[in-house]
N, CA, C and O atoms as CSV, one atom per row, in Angstrom:
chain,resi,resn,atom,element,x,y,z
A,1,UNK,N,N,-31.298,-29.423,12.497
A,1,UNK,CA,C,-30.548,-30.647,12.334
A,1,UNK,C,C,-29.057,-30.365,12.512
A,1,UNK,O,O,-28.444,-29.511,11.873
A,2,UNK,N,N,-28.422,-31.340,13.644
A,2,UNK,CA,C,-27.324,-31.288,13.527
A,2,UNK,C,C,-26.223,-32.068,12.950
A,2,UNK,O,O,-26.040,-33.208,13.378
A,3,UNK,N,N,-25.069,-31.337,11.543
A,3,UNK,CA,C,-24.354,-32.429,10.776
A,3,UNK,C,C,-23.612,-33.160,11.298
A,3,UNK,O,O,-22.998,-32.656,12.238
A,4,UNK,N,N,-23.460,-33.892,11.140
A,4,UNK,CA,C,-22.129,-34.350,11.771
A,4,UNK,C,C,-20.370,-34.143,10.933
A,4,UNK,O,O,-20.106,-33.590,9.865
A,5,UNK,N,N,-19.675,-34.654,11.673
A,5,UNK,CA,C,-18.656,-34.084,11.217
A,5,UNK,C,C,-18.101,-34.245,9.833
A,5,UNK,O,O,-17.373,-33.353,9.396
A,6,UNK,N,N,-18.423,-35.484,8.973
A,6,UNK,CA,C,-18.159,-35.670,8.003
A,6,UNK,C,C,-19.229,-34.880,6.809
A,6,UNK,O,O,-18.970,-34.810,5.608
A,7,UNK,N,N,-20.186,-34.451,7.324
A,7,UNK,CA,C,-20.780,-34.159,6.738
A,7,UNK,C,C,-20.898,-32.403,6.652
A,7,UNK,O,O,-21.507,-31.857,5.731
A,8,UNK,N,N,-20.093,-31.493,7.960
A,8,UNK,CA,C,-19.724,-30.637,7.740
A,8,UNK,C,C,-18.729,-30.384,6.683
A,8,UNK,O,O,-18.925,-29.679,5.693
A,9,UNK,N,N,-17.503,-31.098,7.008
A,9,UNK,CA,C,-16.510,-31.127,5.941
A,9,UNK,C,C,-16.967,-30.941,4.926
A,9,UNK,O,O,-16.438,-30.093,4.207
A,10,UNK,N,N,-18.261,-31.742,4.419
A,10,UNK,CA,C,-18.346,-32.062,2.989
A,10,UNK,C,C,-19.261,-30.699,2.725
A,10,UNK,O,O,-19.027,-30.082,1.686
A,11,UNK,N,N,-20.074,-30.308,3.431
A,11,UNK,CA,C,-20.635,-28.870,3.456
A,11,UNK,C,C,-19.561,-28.184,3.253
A,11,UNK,O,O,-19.832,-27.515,2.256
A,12,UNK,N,N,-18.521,-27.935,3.573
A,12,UNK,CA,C,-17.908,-26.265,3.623
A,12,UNK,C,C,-17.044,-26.495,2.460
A,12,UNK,O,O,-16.793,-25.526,1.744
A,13,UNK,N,N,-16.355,-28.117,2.054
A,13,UNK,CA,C,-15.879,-28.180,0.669
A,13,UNK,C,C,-16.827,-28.207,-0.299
A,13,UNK,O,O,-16.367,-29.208,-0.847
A,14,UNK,N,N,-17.764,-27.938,-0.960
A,14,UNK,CA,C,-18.607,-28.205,-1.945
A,14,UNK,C,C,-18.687,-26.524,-1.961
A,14,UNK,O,O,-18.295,-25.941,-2.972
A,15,UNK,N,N,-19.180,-25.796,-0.868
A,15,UNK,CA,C,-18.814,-24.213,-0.801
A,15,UNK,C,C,-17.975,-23.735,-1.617
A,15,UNK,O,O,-18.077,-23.075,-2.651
A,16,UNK,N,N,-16.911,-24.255,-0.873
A,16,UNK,CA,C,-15.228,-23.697,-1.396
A,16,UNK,C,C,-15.540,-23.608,-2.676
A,16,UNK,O,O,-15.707,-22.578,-3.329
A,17,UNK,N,N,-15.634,-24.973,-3.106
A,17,UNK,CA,C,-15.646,-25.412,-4.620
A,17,UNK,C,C,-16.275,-24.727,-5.465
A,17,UNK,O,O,-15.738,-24.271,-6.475
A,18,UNK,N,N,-18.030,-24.493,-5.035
A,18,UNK,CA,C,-18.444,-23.657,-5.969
A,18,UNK,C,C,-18.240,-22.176,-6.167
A,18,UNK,O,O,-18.447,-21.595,-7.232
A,19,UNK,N,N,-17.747,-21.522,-4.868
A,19,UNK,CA,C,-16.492,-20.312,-5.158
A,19,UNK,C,C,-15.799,-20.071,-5.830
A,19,UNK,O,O,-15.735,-19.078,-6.556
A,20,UNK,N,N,-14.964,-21.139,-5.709
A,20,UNK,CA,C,-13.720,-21.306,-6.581
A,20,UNK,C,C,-13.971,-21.238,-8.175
A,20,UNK,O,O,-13.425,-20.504,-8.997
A,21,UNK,N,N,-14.992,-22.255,-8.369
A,21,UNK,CA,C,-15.222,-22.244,-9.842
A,21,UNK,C,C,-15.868,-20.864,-10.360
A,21,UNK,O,O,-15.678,-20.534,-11.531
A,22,UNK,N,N,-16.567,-20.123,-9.567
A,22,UNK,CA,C,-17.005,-19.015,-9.999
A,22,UNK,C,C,-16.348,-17.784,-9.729
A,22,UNK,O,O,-16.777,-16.637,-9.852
A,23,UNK,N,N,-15.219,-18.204,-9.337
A,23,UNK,CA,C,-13.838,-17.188,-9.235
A,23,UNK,C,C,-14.518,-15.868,-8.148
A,23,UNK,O,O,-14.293,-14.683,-8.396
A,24,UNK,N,N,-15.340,-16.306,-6.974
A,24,UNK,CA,C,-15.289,-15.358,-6.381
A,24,UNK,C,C,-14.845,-15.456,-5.325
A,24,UNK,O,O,-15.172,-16.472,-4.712
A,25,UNK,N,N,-14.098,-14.663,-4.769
A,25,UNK,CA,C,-12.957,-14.250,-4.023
A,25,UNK,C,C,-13.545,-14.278,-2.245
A,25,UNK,O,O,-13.331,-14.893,-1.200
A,26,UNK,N,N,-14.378,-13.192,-2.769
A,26,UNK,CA,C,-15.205,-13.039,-1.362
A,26,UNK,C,C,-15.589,-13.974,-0.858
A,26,UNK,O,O,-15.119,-14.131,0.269
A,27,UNK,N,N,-16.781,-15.284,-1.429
A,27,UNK,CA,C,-17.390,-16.034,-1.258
A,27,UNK,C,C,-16.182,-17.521,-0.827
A,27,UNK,O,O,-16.445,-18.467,-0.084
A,28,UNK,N,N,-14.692,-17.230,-1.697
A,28,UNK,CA,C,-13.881,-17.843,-0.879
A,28,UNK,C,C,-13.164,-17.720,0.285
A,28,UNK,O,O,-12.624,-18.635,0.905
A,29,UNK,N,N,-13.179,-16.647,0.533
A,29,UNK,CA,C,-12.470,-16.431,1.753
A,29,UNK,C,C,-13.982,-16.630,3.554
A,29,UNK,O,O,-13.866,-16.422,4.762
A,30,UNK,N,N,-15.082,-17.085,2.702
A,30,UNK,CA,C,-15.932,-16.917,3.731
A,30,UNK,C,C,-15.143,-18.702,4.219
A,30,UNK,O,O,-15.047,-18.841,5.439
A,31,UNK,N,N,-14.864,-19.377,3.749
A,31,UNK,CA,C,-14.592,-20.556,4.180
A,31,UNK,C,C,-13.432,-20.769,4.820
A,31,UNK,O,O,-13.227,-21.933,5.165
A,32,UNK,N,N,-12.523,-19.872,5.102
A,32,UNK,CA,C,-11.505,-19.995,6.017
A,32,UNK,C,C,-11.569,-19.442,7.229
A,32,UNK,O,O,-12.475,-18.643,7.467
A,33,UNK,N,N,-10.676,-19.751,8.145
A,33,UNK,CA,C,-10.657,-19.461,9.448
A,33,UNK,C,C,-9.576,-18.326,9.546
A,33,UNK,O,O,-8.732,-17.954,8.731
A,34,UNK,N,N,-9.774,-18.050,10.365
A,34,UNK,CA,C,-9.325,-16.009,10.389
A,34,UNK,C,C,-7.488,-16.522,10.675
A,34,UNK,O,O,-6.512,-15.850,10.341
A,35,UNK,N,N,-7.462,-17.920,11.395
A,35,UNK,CA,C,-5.879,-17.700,11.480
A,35,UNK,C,C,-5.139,-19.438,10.260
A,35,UNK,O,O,-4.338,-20.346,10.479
A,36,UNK,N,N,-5.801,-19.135,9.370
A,36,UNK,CA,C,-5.796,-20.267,8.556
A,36,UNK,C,C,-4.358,-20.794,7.920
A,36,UNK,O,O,-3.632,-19.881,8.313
A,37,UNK,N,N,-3.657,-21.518,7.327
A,37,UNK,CA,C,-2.540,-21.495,7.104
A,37,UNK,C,C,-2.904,-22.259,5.568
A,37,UNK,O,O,-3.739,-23.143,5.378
A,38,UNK,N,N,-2.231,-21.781,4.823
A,38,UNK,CA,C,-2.186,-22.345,3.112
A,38,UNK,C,C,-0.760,-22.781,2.677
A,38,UNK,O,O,0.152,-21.979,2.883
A,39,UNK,N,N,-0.528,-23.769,2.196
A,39,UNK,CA,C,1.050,-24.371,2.143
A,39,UNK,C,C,0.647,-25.013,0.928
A,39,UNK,O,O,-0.188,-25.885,0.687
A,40,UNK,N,N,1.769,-24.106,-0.055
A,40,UNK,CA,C,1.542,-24.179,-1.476
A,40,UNK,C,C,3.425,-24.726,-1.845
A,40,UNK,O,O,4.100,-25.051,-0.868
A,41,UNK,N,N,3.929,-24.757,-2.947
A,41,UNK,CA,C,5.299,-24.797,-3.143
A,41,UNK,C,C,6.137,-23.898,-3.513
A,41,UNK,O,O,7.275,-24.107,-3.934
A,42,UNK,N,N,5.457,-22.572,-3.331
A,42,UNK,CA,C,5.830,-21.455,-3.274
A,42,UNK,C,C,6.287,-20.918,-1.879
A,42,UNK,O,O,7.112,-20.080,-1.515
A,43,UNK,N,N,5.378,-21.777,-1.235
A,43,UNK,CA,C,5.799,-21.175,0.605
A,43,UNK,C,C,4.764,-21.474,1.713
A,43,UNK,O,O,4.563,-22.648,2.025
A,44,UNK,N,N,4.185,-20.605,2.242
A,44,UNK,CA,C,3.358,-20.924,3.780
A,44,UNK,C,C,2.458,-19.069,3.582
A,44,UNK,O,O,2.914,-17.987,3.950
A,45,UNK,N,N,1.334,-19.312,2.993
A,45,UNK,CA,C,0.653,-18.611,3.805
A,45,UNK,C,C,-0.522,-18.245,5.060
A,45,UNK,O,O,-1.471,-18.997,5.285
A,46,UNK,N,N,-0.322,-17.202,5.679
A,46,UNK,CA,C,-1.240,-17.332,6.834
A,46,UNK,C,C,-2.219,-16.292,6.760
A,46,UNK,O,O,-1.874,-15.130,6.546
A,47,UNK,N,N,-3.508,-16.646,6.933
A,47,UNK,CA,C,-4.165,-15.278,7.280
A,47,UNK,C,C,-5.090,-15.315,6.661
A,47,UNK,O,O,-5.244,-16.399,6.099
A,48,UNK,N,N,-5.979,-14.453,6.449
A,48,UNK,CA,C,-6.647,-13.735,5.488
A,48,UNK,C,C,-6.341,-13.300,4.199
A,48,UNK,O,O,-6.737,-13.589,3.069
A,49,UNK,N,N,-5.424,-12.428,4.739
A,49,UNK,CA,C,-4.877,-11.276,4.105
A,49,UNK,C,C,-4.023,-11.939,3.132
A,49,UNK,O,O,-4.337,-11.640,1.980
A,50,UNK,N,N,-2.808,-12.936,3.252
A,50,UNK,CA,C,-2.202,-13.672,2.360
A,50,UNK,C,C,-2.850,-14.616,1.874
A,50,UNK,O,O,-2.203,-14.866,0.857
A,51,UNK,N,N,-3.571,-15.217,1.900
A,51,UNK,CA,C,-4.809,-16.116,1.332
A,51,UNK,C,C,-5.629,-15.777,0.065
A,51,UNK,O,O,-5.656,-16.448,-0.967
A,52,UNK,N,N,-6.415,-14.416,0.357
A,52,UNK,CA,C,-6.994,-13.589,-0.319
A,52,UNK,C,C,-6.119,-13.321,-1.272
A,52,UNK,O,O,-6.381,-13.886,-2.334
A,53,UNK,N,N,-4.928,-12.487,-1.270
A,53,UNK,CA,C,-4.210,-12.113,-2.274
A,53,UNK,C,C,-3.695,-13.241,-3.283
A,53,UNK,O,O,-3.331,-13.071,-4.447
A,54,UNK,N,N,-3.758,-14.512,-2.509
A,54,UNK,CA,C,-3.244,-15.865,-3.624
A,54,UNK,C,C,-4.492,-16.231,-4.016
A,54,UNK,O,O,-4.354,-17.322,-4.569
A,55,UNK,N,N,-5.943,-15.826,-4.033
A,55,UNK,CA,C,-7.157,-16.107,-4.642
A,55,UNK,C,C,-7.533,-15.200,-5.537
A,55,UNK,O,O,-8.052,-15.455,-6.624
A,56,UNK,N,N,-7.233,-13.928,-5.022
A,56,UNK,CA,C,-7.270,-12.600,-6.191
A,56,UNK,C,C,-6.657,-12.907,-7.589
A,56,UNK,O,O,-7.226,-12.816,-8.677
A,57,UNK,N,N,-5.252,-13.325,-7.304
A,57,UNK,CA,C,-4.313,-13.460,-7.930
A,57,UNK,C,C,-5.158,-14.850,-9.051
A,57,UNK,O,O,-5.491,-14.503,-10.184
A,58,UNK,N,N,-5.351,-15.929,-8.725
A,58,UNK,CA,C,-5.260,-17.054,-9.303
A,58,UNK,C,C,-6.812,-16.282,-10.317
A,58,UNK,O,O,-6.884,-16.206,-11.544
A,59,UNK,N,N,-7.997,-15.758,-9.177
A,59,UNK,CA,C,-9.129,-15.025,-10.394
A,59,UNK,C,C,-8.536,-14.092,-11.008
A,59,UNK,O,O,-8.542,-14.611,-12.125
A,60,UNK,N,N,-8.005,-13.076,-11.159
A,60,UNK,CA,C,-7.654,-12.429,-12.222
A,60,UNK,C,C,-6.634,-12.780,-13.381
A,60,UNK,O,O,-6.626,-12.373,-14.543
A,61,UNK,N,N,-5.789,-13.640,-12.743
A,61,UNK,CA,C,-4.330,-13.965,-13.827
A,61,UNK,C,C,-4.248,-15.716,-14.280
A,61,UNK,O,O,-3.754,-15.933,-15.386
A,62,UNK,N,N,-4.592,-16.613,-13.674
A,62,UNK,CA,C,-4.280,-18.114,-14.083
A,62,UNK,C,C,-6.032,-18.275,-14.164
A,62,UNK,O,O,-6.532,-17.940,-15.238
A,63,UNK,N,N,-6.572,-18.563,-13.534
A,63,UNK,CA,C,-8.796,-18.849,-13.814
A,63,UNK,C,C,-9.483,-18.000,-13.851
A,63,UNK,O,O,-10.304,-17.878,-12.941
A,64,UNK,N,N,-9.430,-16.919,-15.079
A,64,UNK,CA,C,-10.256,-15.819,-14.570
A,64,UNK,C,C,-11.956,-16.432,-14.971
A,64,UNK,O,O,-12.220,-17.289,-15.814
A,65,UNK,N,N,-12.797,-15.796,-14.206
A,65,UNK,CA,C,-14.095,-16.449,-14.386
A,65,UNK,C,C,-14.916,-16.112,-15.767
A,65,UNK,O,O,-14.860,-14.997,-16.284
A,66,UNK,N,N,-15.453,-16.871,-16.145
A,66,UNK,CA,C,-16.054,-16.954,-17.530
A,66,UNK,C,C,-15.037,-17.453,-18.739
A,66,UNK,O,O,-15.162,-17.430,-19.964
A,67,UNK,N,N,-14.209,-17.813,-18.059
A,67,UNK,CA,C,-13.295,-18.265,-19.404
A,67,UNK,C,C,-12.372,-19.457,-18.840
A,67,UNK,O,O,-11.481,-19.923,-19.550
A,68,UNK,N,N,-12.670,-20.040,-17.253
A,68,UNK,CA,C,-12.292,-21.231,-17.368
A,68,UNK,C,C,-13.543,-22.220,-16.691
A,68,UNK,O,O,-14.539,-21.995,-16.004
A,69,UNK,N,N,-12.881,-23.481,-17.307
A,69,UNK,CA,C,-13.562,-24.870,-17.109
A,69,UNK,C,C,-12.704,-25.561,-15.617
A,69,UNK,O,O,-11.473,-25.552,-15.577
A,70,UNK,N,N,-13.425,-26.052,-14.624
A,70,UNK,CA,C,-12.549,-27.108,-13.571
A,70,UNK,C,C,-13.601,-28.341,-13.844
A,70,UNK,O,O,-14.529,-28.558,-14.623
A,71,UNK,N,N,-12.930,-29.036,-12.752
A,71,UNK,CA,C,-13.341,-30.522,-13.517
A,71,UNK,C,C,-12.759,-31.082,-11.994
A,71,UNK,O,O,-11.541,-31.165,-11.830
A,72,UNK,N,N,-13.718,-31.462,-10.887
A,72,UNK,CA,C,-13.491,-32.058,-9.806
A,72,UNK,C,C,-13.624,-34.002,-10.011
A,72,UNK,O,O,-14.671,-34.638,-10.135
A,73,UNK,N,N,-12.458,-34.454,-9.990
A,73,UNK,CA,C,-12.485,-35.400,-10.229
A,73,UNK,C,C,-12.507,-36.673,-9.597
A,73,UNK,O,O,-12.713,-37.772,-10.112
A,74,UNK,N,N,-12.173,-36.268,-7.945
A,74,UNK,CA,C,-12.002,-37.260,-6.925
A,74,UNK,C,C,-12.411,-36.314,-5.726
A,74,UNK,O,O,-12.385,-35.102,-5.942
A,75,UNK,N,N,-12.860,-36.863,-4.233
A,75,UNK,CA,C,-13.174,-36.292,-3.646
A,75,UNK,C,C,-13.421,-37.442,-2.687
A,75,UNK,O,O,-14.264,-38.329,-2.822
A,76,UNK,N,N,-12.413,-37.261,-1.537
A,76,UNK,CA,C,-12.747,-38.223,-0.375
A,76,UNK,C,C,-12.302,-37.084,1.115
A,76,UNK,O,O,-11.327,-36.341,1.229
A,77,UNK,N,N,-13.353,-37.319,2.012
A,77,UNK,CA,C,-13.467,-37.009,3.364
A,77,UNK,C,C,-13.879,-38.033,4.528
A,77,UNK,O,O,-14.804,-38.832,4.668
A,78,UNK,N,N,-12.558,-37.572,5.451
A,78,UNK,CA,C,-12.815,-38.745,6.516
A,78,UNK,C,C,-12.689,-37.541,7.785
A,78,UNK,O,O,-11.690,-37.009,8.271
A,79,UNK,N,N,-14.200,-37.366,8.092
A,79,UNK,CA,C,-14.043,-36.388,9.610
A,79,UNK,C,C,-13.851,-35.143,9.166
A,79,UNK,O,O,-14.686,-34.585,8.454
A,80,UNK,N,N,-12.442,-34.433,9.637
A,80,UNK,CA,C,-12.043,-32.756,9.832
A,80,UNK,C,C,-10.930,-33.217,8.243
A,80,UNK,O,O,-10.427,-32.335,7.547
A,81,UNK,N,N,-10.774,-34.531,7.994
A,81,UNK,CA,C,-10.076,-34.383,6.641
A,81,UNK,C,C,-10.533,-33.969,5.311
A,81,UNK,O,O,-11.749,-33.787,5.245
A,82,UNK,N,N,-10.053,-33.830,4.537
A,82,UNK,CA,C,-11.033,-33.818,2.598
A,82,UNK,C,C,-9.438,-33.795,1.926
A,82,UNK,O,O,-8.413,-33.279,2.372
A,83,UNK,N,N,-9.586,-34.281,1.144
A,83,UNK,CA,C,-8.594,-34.347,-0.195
A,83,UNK,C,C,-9.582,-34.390,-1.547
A,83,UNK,O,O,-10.616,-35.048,-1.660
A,84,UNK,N,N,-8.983,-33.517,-2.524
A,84,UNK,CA,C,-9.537,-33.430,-3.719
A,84,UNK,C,C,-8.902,-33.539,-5.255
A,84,UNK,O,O,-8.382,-32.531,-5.733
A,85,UNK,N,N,-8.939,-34.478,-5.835
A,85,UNK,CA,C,-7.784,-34.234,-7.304
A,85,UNK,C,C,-8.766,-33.566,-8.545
A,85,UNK,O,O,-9.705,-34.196,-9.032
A,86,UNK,N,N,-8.328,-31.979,-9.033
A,86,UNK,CA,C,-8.997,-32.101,-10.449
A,86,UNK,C,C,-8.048,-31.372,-11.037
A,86,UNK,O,O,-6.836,-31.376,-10.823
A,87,UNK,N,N,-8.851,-30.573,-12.002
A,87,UNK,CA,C,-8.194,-30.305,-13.368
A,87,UNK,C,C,-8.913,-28.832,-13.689
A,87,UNK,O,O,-10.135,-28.686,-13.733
A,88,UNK,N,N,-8.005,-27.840,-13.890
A,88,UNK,CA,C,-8.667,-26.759,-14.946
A,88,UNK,C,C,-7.934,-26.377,-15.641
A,88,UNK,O,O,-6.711,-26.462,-15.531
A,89,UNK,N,N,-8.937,-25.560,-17.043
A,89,UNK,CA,C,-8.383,-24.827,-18.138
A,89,UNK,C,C,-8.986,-23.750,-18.367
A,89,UNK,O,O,-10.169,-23.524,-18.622
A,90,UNK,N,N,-7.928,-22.961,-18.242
A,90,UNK,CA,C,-8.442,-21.574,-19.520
A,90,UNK,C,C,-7.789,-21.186,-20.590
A,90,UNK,O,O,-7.113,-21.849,-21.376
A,91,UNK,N,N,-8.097,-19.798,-20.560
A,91,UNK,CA,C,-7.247,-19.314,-21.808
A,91,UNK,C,C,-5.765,-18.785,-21.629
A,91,UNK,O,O,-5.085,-18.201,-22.473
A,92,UNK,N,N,-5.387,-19.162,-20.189
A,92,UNK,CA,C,-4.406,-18.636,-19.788
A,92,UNK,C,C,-3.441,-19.887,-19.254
A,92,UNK,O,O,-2.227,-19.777,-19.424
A,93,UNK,N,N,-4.002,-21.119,-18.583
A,93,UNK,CA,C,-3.438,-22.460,-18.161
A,93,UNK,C,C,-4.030,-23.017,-18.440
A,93,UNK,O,O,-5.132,-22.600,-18.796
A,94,UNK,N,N,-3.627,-24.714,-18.484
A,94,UNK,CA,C,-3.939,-25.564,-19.314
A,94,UNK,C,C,-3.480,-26.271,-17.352
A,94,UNK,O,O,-2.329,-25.941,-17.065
A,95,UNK,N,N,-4.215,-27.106,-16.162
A,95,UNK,CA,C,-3.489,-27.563,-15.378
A,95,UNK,C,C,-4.507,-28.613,-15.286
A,95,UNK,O,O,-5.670,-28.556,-14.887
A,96,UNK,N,N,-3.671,-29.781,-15.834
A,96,UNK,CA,C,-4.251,-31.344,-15.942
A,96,UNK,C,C,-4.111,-32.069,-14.554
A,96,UNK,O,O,-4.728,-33.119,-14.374
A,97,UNK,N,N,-3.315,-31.536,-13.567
A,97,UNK,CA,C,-3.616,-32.639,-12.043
A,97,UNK,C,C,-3.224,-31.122,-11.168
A,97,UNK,O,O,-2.447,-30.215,-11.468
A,98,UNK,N,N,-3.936,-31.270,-10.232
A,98,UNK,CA,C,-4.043,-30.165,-9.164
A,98,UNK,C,C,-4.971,-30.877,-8.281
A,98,UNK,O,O,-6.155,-31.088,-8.545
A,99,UNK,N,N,-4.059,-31.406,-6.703
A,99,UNK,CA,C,-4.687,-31.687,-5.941
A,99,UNK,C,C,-4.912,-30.615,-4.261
A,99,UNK,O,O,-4.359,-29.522,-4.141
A,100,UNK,N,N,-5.362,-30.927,-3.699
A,100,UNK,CA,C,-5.635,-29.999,-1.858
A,100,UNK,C,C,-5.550,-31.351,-0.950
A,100,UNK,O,O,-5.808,-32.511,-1.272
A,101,UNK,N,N,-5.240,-30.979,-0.090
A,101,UNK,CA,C,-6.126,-31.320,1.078
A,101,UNK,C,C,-6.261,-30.167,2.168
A,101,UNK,O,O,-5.554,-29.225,2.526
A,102,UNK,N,N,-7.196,-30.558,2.439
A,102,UNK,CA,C,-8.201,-29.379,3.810
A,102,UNK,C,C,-8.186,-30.030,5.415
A,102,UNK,O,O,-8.384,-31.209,5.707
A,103,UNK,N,N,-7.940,-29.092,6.193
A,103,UNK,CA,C,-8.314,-29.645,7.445
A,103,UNK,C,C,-9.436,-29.072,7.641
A,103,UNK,O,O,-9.386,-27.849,7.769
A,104,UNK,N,N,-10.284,-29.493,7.696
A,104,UNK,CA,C,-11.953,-28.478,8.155
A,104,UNK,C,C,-12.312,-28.745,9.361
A,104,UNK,O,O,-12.506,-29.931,9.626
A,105,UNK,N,N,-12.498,-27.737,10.409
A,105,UNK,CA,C,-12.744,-27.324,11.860
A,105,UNK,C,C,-13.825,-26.491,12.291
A,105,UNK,O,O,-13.735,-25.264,12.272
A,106,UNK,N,N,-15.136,-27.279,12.792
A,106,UNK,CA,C,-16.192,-26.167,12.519
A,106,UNK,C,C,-16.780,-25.641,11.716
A,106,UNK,O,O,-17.393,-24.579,11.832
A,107,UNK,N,N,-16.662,-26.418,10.637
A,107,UNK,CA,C,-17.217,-25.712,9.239
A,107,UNK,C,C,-15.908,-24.502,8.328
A,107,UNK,O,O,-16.162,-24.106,7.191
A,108,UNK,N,N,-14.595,-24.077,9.056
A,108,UNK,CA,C,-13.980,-23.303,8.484
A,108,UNK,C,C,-12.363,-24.116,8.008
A,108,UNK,O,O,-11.646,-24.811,8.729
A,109,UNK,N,N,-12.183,-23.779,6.767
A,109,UNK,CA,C,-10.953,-24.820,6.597
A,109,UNK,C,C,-9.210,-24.030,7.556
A,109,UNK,O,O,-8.801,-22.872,7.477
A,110,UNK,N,N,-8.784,-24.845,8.105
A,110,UNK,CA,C,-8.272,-24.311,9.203
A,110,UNK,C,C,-6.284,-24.349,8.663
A,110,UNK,O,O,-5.287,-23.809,9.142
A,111,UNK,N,N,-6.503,-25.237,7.527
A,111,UNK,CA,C,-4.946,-25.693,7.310
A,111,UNK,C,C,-5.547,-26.306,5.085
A,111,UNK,O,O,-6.629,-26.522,4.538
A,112,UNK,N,N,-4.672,-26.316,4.807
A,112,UNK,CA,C,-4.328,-27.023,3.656
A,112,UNK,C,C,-2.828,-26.942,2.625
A,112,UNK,O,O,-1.829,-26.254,2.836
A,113,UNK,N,N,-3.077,-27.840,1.539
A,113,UNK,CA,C,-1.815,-27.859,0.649
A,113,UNK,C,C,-2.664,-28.110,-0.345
A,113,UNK,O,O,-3.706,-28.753,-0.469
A,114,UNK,N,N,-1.754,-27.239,-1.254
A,114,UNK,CA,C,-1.696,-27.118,-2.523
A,114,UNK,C,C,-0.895,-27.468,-3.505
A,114,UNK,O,O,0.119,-26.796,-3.315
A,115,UNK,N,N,-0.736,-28.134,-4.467
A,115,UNK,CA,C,-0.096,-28.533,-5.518
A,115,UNK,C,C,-0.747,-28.662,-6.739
A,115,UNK,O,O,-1.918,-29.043,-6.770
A,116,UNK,N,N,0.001,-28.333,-7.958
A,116,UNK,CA,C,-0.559,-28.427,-9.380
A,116,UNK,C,C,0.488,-28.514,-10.270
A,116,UNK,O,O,1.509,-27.946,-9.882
A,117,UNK,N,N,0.558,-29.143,-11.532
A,117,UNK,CA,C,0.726,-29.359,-12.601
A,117,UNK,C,C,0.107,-27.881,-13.459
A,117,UNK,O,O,-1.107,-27.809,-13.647
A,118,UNK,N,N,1.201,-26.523,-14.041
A,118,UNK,CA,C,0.293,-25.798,-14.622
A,118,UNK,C,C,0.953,-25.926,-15.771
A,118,UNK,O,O,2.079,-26.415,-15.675
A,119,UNK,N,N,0.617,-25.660,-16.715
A,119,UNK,CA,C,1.260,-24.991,-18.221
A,119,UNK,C,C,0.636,-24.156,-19.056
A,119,UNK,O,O,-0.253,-24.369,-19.880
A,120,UNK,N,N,1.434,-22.780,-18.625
A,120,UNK,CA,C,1.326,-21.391,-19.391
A,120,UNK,C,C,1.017,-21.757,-20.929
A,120,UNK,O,O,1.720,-22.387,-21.718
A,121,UNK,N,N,-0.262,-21.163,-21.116
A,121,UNK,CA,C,-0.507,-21.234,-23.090
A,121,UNK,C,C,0.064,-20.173,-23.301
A,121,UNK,O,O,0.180,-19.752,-24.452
């Protein structure tokens, strides 16, 4: 069966997602594209390699796994688009609005932004 495009999107974000929540690194980086770009308010990263290290980073020091909760709260995709608003906590942040959006291309997310609301406990 072949998906169609909205329905890839929604395949490779639900991926991401359950990666993400289970803070594994590996299993996130299977969802990007080798020349991917991440645009956070810290800056512009590209790659793998800078990608990975801002996912390492967020599992070991702000969500480490088994000790935080996310909470996907909105979720709309139109085509190669997705936007997502939620929320997580641990024992380390407390971040009540944190939204993305994704460009997804082929099943691999090819572009996004990042923004959040955090506060250090």
């Amino acid at each position: 069966m072949v998906l169609g495009i909205s329905e890839q999107t929604e395949k490779t974000l639900r991926h991401h997602w359950q990666a993400f929540g289970a803070g594994d690194v590996d299993e996130i980086m299977v969802d990007y594209a080798d020349d991917a770009v991440l645009i956070t308010r810290d800056g512009t990263l590209k790659g793998h390699a800078q990608i990975r290290s801002l996912f390492s980073q967020i599992s070991e020091n702000i969500f480490p796994p088994g000790s935080t909760t996310v909470n996907l709260a909105k979720q709309i995709v139109e085509g190669e688009l997705a936007y997502i608003l939620w929320s997580a906590n641990s024992a380390h942040y407390n971040a009540p609005f944190c939204t993305d959006t994704f460009l997804i291309h082929d099943g691999k997310i090819v572009a996004q932004t990042f923004a959040a609301q955090m506060e250090p406990k």
